[in-house]
C-alpha positions, 0 to 999 in steps of 0.5 A, spaced: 500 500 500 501 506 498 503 511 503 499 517 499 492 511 500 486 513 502 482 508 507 474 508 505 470 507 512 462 505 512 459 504 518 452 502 518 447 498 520 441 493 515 435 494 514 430 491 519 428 483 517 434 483 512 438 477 515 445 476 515 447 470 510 442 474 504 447 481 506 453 476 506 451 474 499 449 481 496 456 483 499 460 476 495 456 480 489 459 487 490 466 484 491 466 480 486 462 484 480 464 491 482 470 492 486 473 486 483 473 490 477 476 496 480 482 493 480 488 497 477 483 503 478 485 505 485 481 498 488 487 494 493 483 490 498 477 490 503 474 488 509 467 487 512 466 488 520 459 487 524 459 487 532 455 484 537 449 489 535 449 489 528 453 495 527 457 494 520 464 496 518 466 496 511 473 497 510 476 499 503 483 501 501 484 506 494 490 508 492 488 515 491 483 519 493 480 521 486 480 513 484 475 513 491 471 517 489 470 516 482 468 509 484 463 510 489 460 514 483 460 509 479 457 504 485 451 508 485 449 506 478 453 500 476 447 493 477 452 490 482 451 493 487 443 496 487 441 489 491 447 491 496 445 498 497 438 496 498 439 492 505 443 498 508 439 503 512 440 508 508 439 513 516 445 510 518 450 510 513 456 514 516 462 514 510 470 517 513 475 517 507 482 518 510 489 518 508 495 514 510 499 519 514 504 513 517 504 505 515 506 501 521 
């Protein structure tokens, strides 16, 4: 990873009833069918997070500011990815970027 990459937090929770197993799916979906497409073009690897109250945390790693929000543009229309979103409560969705100061 680059020291200029930029870290894309998401913090949000299901929409109720949805379960976990069918968001896990949609989640295989987005990976696989968008960002695994993003690849040289900024995308370097993600991480999906849940705590014990259903909290999500999904971690991705961009390679530049621009190639993260040229991708989530392209996220908001792309077919892939509409499933995904619409199990997300769009009320709870808090995004971070952030830029790598320093890499241990």
């Amino acid at each position: 990873m680059n020291k200029n990459a930029i870290v894309e937090i998401a913090q949000f929770k299901l929409v109720a009833g949805v379960s976990e197993k069918d968001f896990l799916q949609e989640a295989e979906v987005v990976q696989n069918n968008f960002l695994e497409k993003q690849r040289g073009y900024g995308y370097i690897d993600r991480e999906l997070l849940k705590d014990k109250d259903g909290q999500w945390v999904d971690i991705l790693h961009w390679n530049s500011m621009e190639e993260a929000h040229k991708a989530a543009e392209v996220m908001m229309s792309d077919p892939a990815t509409q499933d995904f979103m619409q199990k997300i409560d769009p009320s709870s969705v808090k995004m971070l970027h952030l830029e790598v100061v320093k890499k241990y």
